[in-house]
C-alpha positions in Angstrom: 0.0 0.0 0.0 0.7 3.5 -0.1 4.0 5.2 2.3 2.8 7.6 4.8 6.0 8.3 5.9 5.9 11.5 4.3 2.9 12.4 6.0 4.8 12.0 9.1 7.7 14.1 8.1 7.1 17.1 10.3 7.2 14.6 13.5 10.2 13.4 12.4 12.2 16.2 11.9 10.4 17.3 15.4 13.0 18.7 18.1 14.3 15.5 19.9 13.0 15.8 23.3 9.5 15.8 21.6 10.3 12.4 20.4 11.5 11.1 23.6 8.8 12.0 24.8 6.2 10.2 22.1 8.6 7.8 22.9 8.3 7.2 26.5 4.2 7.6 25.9 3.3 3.8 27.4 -0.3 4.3 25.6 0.9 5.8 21.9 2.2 3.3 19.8 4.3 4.2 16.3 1.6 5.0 13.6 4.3 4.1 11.1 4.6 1.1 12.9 0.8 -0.2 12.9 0.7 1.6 9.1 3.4 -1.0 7.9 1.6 -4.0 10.2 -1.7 -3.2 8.2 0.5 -3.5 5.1 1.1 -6.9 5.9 -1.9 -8.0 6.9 -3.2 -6.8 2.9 -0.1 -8.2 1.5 -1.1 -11.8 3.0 -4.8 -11.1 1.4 -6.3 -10.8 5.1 -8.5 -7.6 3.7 -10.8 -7.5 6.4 -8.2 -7.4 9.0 -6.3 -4.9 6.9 -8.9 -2.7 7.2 -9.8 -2.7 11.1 -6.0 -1.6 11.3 -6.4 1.4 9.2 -9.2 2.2 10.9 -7.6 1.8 13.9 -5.0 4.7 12.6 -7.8 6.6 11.3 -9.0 6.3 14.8 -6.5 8.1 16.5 -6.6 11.0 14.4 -4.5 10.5 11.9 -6.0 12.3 9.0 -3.7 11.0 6.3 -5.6 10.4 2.7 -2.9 7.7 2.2 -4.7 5.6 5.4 -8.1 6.2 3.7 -7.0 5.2 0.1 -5.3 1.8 1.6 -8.5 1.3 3.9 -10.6 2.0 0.6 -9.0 -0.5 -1.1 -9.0 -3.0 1.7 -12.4 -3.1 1.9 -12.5 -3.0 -1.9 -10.9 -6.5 -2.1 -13.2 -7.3 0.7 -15.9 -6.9 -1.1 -17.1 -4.3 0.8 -18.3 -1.6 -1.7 -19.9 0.6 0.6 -17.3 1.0 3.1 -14.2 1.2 0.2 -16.7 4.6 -0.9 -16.7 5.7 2.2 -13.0 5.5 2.5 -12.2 7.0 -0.5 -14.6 9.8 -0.3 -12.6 10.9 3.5 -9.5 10.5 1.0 -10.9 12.7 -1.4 -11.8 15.4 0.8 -8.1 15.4 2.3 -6.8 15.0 -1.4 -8.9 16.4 -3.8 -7.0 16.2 -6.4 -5.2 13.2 -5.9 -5.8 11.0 -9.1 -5.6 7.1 -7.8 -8.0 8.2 -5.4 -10.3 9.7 -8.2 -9.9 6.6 -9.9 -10.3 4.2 -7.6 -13.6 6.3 -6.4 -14.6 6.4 -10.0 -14.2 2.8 -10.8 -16.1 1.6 -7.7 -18.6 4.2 -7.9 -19.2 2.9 -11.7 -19.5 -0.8 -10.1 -21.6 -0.1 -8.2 -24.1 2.0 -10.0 -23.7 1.2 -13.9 -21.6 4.6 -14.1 -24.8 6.7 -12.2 -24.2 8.3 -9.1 -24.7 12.0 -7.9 -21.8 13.6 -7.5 -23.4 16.9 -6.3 -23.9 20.0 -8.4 -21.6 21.9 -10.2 -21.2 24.4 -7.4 -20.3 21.7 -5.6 -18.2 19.7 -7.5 -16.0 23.3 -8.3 -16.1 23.9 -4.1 -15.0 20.3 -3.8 -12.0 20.5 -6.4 -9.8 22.1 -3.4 -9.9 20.9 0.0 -10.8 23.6 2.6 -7.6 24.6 3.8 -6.4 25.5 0.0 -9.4 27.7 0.4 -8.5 29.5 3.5 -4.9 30.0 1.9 -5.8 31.4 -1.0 -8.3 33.7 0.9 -6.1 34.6 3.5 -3.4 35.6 0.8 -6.0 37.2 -1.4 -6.5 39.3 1.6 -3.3 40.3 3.0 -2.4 41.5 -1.3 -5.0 43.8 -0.5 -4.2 45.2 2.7 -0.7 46.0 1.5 -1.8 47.4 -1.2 -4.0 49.6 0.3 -1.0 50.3 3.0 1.5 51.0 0.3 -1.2 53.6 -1.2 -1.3 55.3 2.4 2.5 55.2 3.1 3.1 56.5 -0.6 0.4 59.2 -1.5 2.4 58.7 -4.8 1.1 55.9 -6.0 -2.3 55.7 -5.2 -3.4 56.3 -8.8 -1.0 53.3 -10.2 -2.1 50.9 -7.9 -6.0 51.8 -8.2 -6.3 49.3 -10.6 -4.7 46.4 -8.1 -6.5 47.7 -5.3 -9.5 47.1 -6.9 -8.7 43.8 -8.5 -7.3 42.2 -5.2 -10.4 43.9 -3.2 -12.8 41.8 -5.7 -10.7 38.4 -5.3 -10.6 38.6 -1.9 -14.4 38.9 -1.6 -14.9 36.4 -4.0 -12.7 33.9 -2.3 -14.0 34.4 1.0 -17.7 34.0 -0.6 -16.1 30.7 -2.0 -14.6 29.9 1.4 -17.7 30.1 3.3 -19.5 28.6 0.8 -16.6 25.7 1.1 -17.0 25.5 4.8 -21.1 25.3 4.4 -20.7 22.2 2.1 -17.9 20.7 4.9 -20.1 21.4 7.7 -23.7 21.1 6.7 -24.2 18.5 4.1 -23.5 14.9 5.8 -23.1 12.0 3.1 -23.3 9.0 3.9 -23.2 5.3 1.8 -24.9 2.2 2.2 -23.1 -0.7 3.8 -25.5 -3.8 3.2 -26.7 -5.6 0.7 -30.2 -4.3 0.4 -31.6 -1.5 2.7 -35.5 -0.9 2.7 -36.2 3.6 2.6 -39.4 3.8 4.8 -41.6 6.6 4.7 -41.4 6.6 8.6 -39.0 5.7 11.0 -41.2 2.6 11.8 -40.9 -1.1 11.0 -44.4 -0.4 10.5 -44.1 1.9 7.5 -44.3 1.3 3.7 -41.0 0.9 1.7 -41.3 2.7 -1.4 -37.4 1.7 -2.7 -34.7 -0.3 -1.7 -31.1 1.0 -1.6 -27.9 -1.3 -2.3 -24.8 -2.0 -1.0 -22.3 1.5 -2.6 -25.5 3.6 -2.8 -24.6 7.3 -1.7 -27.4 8.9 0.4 -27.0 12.6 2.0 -28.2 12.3 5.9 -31.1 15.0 6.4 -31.9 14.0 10.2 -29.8 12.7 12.7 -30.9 12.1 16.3 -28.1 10.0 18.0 -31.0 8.1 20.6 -33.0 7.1 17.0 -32.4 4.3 15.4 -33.6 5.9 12.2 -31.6 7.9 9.4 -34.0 10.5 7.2 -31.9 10.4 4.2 -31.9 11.7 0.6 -30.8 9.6 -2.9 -29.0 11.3 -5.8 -32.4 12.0 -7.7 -34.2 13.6 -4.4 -36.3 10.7 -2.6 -36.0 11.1 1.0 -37.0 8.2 3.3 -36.0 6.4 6.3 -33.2 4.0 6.7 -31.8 2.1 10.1 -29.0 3.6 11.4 -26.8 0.5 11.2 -27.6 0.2 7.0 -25.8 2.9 6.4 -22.2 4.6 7.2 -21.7 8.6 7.5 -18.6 9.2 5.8 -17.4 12.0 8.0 -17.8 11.2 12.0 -15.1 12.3 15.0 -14.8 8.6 14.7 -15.0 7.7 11.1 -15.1 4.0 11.0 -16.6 2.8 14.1 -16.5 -1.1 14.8 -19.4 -2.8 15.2 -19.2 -6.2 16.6 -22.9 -6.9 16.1 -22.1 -5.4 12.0 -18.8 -6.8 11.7 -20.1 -10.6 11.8 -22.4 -9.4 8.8 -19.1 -8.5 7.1 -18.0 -12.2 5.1 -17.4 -11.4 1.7 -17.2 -14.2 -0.5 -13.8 -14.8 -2.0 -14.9 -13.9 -5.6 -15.7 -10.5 -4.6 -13.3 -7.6 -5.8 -11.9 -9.3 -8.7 -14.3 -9.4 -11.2 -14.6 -7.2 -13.9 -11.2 -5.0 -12.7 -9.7 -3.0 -15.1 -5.5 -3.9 -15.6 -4.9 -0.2 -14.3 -6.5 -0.7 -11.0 -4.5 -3.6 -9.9 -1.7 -1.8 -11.2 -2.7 1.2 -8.8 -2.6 -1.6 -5.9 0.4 -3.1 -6.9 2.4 0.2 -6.8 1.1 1.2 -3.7 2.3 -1.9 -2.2 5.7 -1.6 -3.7 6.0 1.8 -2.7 5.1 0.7 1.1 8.1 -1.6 0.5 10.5 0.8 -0.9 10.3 3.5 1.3 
């Protein structure tokens, strides 16, 4: 799988006695450690395994997209659909631009739904092209331009006129970046996806057992989560063309939680792919993607 030794650059190059003390820490084990132990648990095709310890990582806090591209494809060649979304989707957010994720997300997307899936609107899918940080740096930079500017105009009468035109200009990109960055922050903060993780899940009309099912919702199926009230075992959720219904909490998985892959005892018996699952009808180029991320895991 994937190195994320580079993600862990800055606490390497730490001052020491910040390392002797992460060191000496009886409770915090090496994340590069358990990252290269869930390595080998993929390498020797134990996927499900694999995958508890990336979440394990994930977890902790680590927010590395690396961890959620391997866990993706963990539960990828676990058969897992839902959850390998999931994973990549946290992976995406973290790295936007990041093309084996896009691919990977593209390819089991396209499984999954015959190549239809929402992937928000335009808007959106522009907002989502940067990750939210990128947006508060180009902001923030936008807006300090314009404050020197606007200094330099008051320190040097002089050149008020000649920088008119740049005051004006920055002035407008700032406010169009922080527009952007709060619209950023709004799609972050208020819209909560979440995907399928069973093989068929009944939408309800109510949050009864009671209530009609007007569809049923498989296994990779992206929903958006409209109400969510921790003591109810109900999810009021959305599809990609609009229907919103009930699902049970356990059928589906929000991708973005303080703890984003929770285990499940009770769910995690329900998790025995069958051994065919995740290699059929893969594309050369997504193996390939695999392979190299195993190799460079070894390399490094």
């Amino acid at each position: 799988m994937r190195s994320i030794r580079q993600s862990f650059l800055p606490v390497q190059c730490a001052p020491a006695f910040l390392l002797c003390l992460f060191a000496l820490s009886l409770q915090a084990a090496s994340p590069n450690a358990d990252f290269e132990q869930a390595n080998k648990l993929y390498e020797q095709g134990k996927f499900k395994e694999a995958a508890r310890a990336y979440e394990a990582l994930a977890d902790r806090g680590i927010e590395s997209p690396t961890i959620y591209f391997n866990l993706g494809n963990a539960w990828y060649k676990a058969g897992q659909n839902g959850r390998a979304i999931a994973a990549y989707l946290h992976a995406e957010r973290l790295a936007p631009r990041d093309p084996n994720i896009r691919f990977n997300l593209g390819f089991v997307r396209n499984k999954v739904n015959d190549g239809k899936t929402g992937t928000g609107t335009i808007l959106q899918r522009a907002l989502r092209h940067f990750s939210l940080n990128e947006w508060t740096l180009a902001t923030a930079s936008a807006l300090w331009l314009w404050l020197l500017l606007l200094a330099a105009g008051e320190f040097r009468p002089a050149w008020r006129v000649s920088l008119h035109t740049l005051v004006l200009a920055s002035g407008l990109t700032t406010a169009v970046l922080a527009a952007a960055l709060l619209a950023a922050f709004y799609d972050h903060s208020h819209v909560h996806p979440a995907v399928v993780v069973v093989a068929e899940a009944p939408v309800r009309y109510g949050p009864l057992e009671e209530s009609h099912t007007f569809s049923t919702l498989h296994d990779g199926t992206e929903v958006r989560i409209l109400e969510d009230q921790r003591q109810n075992p109900w999810l009021k959720v959305q599809d990609s063309i609009g229907r919103a219904g009930w699902l049970k909490r356990d059928q589906v998985l929000p991708v973005f939680l303080d703890r984003p892959f929770p285990l499940n005892s009770s769910l995690n018996r329900d998790l025995n792919p069958s051994p065919s699952q995740g290699e059929t009808q893969r594309p050369p180029n997504f193996g390939a993607i695999l392979a190299i991320a195993v190799n460079r895991g070894k390399s490094r």
